[in-house]
C-alpha positions in Angstrom: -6.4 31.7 -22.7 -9.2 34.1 -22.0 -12.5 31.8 -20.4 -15.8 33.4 -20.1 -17.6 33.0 -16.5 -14.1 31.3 -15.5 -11.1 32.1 -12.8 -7.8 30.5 -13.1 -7.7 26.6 -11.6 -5.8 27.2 -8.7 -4.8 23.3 -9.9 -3.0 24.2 -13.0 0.5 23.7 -11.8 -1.0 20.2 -10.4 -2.3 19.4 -13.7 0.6 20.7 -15.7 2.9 18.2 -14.0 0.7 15.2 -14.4 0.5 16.1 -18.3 4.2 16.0 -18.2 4.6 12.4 -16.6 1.7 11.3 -19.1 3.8 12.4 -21.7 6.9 11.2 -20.9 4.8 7.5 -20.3 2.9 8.2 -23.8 6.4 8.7 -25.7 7.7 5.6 -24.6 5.0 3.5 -25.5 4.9 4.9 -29.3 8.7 4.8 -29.7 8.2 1.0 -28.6 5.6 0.2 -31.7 7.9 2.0 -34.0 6.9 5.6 -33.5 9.1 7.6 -33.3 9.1 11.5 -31.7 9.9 12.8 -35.2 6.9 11.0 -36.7 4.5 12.2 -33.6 5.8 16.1 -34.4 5.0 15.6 -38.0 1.6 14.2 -37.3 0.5 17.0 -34.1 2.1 20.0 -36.3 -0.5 18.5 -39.1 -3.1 18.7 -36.4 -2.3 22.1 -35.4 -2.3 23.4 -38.8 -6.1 21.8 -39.2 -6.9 22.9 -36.3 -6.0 26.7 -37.1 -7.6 26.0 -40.8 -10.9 25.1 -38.9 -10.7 27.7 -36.6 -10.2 30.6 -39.1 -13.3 29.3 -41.2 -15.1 29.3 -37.7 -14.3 33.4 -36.9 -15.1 34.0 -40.4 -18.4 32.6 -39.9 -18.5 34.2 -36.8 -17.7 37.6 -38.2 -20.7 37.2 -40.7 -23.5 36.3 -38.5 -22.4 39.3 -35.8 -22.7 41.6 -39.1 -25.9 39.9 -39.8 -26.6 41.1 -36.5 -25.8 44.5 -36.8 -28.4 45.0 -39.8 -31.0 42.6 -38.4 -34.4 45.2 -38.2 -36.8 42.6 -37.1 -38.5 41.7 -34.1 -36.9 38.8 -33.2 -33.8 39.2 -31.5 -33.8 36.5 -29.2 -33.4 34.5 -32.1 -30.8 36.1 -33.4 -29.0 36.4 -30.2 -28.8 32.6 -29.9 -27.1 32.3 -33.2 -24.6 34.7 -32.4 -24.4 33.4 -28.8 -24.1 29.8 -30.4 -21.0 31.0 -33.3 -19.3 32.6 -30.1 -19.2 29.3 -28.3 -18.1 27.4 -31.6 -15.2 30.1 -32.2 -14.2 29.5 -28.3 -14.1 25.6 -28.6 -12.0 26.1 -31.8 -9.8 28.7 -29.8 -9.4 25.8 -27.1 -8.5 23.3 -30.0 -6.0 25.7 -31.5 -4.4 26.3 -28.0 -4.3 22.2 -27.1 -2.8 21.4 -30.6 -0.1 23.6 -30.4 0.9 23.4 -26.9 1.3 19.9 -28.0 3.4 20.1 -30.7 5.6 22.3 -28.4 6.0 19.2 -25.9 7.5 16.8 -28.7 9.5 19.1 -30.0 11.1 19.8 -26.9 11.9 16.1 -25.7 12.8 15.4 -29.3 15.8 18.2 -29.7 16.8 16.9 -25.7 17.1 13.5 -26.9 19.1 14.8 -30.0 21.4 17.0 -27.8 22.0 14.1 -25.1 22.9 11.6 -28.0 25.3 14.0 -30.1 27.3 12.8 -27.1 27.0 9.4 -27.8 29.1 9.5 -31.4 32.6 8.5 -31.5 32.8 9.9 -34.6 33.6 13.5 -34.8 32.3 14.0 -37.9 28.8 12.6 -38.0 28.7 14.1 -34.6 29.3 17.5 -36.3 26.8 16.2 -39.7 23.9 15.5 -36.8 24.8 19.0 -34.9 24.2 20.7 -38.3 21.3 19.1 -38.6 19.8 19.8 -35.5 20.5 23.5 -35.6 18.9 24.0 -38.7 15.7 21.6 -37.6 15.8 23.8 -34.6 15.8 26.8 -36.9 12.9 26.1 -39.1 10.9 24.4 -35.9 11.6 27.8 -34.0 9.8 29.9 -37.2 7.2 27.6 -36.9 6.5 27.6 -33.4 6.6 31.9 -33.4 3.8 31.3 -36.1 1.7 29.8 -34.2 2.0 31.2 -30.9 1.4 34.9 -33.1 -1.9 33.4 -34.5 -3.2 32.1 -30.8 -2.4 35.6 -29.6 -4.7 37.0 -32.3 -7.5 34.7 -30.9 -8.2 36.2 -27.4 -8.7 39.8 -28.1 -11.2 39.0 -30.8 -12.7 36.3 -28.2 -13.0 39.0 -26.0 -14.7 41.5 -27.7 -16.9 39.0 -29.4 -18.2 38.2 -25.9 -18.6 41.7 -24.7 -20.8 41.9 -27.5 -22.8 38.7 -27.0 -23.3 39.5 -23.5 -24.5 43.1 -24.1 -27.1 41.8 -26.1 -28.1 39.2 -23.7 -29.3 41.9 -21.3 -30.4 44.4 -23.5 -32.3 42.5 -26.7 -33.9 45.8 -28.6 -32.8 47.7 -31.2 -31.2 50.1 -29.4 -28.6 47.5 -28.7 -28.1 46.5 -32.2 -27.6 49.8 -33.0 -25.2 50.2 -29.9 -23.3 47.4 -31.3 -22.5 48.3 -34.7 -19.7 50.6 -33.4 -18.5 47.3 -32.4 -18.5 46.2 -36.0 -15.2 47.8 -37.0 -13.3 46.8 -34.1 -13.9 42.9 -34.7 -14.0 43.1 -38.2 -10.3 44.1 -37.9 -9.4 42.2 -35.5 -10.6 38.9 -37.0 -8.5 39.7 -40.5 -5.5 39.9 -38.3 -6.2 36.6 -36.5 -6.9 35.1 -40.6 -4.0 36.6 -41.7 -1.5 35.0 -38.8 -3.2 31.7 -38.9 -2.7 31.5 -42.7 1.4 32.6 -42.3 1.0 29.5 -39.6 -0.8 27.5 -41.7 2.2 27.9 -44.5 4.6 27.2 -42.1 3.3 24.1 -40.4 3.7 22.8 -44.6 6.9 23.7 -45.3 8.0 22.2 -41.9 6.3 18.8 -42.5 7.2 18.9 -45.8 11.1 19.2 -44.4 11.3 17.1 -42.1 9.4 14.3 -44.4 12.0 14.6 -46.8 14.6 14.9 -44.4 16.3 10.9 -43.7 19.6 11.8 -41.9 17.2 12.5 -38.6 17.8 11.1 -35.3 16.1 7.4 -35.0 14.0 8.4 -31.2 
């Protein structure tokens, strides 16, 4: 994920398998209130899809104020710049929401189909052992659409993060209306941009409802 005035933590690796433990921990104590992993991926892939729903209202809004922008002919551009400056750090929190949200959804999936593989072993029955196979596969299936759905809309999200701080940082340094003007060939290049980023985060969107709405109605499901 693209971070302005950032490098890399040289501690991500660290991090990443800290997360893991805390998630293996954090699974264990749900499933022992009741919770179980197909109920947690229900809930986060309803996060997710909020979380996209509020980001794509956020670039839109985003989008208007930088066009605002680019026909602003008064005297006060520092004012301006701050609102622009301030809907480019809402639209980069959002991006960091979207990014957290789905990456999280990712995690119970996973442990949920490797629980369901390591217990097709556990039937003696061949034939609900084949039933819950069938099941899986096609759980896998409609998970796997969903997942590509999302991960298509967060890649939409950095190139328009980029250029929308380009922008913002140009006119940091350079608040006259010269810069303005310079901007406006800008214009096009976002505004594109952020209707591809609307258009993949509402395909997500209809996704992350037909897959809740699946696996709600859905009862033959493992029980972890």
């Amino acid at each position: 994920m693209f971070r302005p005035d950032s490098d890399s933590s040289l501690l991500t690796p660290l991090l990443r398998f800290f997360a893991n433990k805390c998630q293996r921990f954090y699974f264990r104590a749900v499933e022992s209130v009741g919770h179980h992993k197909r109920d947690i991926l229900i809930g986060r892939v309803g996060n997710a899809r909020d979380g996209l729903r509020d980001a794509k209202e956020q670039f839109k809004n985003a989008l208007e104020k930088f066009t605002e922008l680019t026909e602003f002919e008064g005297s006060e551009l520092e004012n301006v710049y701050r609102e622009v400056k301030l809907e480019f750090d809402y639209s980069y929190a959002k991006a960091l929401a979207v990014k957290d949200r789905i990456d999280a959804v990712q995690d119970v999936a996973e442990a949920l189909f490797a629980e369901w593989e390591d217990e097709l072993g556990q039937y003696s029955n061949r034939s609900l052992r084949n039933a819950s196979r069938q099941k899986m596969k096609q759980t896998q299936q409609l998970y796997g659409q969903l997942i590509t759905a999302m991960r298509k809309a967060e890649g939409k999200i950095e190139p328009v993060l980029r250029v929308f701080h380009d922008q913002v940082l140009f006119l940091k340094h350079n608040l006259n209306a010269q810069a303005v003007a310079a901007l406006q060939g800008e214009l096009m290049t976002l505004s594109v941009g952020v209707a591809g980023l609307i258009t993949a985060m509402e395909q997500s969107i209809n996704r992350a409802d037909d897959f809740m709405s699946t696996m709600t109605s859905q009862k033959a499901l493992p029980s972890k």
